[in-house]
C-alpha positions in Angstrom: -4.4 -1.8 15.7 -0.6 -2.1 16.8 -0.6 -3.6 19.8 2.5 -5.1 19.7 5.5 -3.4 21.6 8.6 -1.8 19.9 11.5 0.6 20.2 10.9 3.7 17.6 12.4 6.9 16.7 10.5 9.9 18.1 9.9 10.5 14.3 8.1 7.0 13.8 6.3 7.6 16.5 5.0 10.7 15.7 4.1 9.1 12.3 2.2 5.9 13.7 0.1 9.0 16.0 -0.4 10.8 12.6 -1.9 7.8 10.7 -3.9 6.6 13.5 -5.5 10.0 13.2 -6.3 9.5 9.3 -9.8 9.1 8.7 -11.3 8.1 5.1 -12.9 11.3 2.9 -15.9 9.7 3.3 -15.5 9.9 7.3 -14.1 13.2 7.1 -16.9 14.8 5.1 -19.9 13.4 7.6 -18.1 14.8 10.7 -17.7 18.2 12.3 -15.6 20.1 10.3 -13.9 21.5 13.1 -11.4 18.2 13.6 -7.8 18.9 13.6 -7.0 19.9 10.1 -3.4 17.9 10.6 -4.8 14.8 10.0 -6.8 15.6 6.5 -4.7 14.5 3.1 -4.2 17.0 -0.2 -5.8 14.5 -2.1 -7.5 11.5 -0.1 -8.7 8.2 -2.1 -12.3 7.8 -2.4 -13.8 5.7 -0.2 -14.8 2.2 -2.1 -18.9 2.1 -1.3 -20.0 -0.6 0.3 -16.6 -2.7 1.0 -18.0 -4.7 3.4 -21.4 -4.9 2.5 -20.6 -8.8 1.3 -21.7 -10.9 3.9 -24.2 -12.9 1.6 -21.4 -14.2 -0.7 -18.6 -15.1 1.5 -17.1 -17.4 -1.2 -17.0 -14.6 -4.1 -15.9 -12.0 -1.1 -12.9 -14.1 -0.2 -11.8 -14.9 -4.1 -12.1 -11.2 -5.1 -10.5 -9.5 -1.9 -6.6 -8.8 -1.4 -4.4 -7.2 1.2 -1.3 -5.3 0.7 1.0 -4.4 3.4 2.8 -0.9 2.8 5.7 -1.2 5.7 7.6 1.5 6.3 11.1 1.9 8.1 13.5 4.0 8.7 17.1 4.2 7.2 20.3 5.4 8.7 19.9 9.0 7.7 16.3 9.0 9.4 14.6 9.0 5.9 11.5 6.9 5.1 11.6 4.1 3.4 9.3 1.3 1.7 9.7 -2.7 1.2 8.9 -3.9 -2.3 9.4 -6.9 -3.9 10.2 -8.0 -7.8 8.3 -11.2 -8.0 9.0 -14.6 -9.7 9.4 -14.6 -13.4 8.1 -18.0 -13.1 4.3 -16.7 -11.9 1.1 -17.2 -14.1 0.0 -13.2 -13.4 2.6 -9.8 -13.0 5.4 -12.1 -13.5 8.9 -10.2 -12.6 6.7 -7.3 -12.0 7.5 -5.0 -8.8 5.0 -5.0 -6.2 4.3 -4.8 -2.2 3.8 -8.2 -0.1 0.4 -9.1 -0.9 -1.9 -11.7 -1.8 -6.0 -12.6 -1.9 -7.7 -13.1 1.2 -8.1 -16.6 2.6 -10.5 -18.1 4.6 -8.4 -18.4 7.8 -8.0 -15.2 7.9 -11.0 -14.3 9.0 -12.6 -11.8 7.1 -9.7 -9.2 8.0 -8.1 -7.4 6.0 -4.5 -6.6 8.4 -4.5 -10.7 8.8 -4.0 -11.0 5.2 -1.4 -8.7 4.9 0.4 -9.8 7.6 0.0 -13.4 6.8 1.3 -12.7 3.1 4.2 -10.7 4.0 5.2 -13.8 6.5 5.0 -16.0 3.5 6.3 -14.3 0.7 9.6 -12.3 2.4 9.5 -14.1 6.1 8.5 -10.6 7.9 7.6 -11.8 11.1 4.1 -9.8 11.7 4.9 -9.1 15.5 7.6 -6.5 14.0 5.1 -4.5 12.4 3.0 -2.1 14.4 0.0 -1.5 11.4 -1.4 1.7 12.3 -3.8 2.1 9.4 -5.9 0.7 6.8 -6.8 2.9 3.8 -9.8 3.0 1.7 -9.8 -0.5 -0.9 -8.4 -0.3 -4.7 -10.6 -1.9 -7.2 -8.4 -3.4 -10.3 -10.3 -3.7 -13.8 -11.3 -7.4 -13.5 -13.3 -6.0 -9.7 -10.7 -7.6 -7.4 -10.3 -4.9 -4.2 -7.1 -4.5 -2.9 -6.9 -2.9 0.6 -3.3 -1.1 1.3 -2.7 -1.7 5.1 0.4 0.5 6.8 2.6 -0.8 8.8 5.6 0.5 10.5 8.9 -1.6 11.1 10.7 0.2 14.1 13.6 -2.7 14.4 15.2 -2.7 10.4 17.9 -4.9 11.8 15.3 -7.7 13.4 14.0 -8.4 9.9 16.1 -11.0 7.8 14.5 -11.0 4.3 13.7 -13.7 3.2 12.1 -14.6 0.0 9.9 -17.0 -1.3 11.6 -17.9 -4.5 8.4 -19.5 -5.6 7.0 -15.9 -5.5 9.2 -13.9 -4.7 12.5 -13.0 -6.9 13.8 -9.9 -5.2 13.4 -8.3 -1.9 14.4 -4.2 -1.8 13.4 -1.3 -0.6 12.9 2.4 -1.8 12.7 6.0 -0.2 8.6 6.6 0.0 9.3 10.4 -0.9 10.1 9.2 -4.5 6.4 8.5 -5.0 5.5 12.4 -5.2 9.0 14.0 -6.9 8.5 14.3 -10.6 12.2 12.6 -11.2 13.0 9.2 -12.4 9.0 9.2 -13.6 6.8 8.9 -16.9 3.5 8.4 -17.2 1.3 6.8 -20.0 -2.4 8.0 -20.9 -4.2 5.0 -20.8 -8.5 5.2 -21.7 -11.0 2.4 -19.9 -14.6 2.7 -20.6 -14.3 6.2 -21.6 -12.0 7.3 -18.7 -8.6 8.7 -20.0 -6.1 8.4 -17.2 -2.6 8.0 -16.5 -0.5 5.0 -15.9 2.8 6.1 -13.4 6.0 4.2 -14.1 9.2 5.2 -11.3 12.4 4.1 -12.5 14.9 2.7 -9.3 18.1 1.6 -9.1 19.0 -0.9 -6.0 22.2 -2.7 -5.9 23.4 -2.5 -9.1 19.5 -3.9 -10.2 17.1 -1.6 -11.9 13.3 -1.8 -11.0 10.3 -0.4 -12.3 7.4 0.8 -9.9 4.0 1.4 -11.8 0.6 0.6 -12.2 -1.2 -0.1 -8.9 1.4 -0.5 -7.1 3.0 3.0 -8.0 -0.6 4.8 -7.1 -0.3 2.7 -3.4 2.8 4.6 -3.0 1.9 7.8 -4.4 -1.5 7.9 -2.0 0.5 6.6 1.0 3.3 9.3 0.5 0.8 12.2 0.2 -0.7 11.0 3.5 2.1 10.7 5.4 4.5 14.2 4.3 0.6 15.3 3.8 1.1 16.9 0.5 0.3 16.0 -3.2 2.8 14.8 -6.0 4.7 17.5 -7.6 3.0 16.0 -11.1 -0.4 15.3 -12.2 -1.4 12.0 -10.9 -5.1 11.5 -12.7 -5.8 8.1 -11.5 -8.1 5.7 -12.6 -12.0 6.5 -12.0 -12.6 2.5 -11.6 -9.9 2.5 -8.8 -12.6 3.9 -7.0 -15.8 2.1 -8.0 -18.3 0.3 -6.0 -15.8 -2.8 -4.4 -17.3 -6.4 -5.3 
């Protein structure tokens, strides 16, 4: 993954080593315990069972599979950041809700999961995918209705080569927010939510980005909160008690 060339700080560089290092719980727990314990998370996501195990229904695999990309930048002051977008208030689903370029799988894309991303970042905010150097692919989401999600990381080493732009069919607002904000207990409320039994919360981060207020939450929020404990490799300063079906058996 990453093959494509770019000028980084030595601390993105160091970061796109440290997340091509990350290995799944599931991986982790079925080899030699003696691996570098650098590259282990506070709190890893479960690894969704049998994600790929799907081959005899390509059609229902395609309809029910998405791709995030979580890309990642530096800002002036060398802190991390993270591209979101608020999208159209005109949509049929999540209208004028925040979330991270995205979209189903389609067939061109070949059964791959970084395509999709890519492809849907390209489309909905004009991120040209041979700025982003994806280093990692995390273990899938499952949402209630069974659609996985799989969170793909990407770094953007050249901030200034990217000119957002948004697809104002999707798209109503491109910004961008410090990833550290996803494990500080400021700016945050949850809500205990209860599906089939499981009591959970729902995370809800409150950002201001000029002179426009957002609101992170939901899946999106526990991307973000998964991502940022990988990468400063520590766990939210709050209890995060996600979702059991998050985890569940992918479809």
């Amino acid at each position: 993954m990453g093959s494509n060339s770019f000028r980084a700080s030595q601390r993105l560089i160091n970061l796109a080593h440290q997340l091509h290092l990350y290995k799944p719980l599931s991986q982790l727990n079925s080899t030699d315990s003696t691996e570098d314990p650098t590259v282990q998370v506070p709190h890893p996501q479960e690894h969704c069972l049998k994600a790929e195990s799907v081959t005899n229904q390509p059609e229902r695999f395609r309809s029910n599979r998405a791709a995030v990309l979580i890309c990642l930048f530096e800002d002036d002051e060398g802190d991390l950041r993270v591209i979101l977008t608020k999208r159209s208030s005109t949509l049929s689903t999540h209208s004028g809700e925040v979330s991270l370029p995205g979209g189903k799988r389609e067939e061109s894309d070949a059964d791959d999961d970084i395509k999709t991303a890519l492809r849907e970042a390209e489309e909905e905010i004009g991120l040209n995918p041979s700025l982003v150097n994806v280093v990692t692919v995390l273990e899938p989401f499952v949402t209630k209705r069974g659609m996985t999600v799989v969170p793909v990381i990407g770094i953007l080493s050249d901030r200034k080569g990217f000119n957002p732009t948004p697809n104002a069919a999707e798209v109503e607002a491109i910004f961008d927010a410090p990833l550290e904000m996803f494990l500080k207990d400021e700016n945050r409320r949850a809500e205990e939510r209860e599906w089939m039994g499981d009591k959970y919360l729902l995370h809800f981060f409150d950002y201001e980005a000029q002179n426009k207020k957002y609101v992170v939450w939901a899946l999106t929020a526990g991307f973000l909160i998964t991502v940022a404990s990988i990468v400063y490799q520590r766990p939210p300063a709050f209890p995060e008690r996600k979702p059991k079906f998050w985890n569940r058996q992918c479809l």
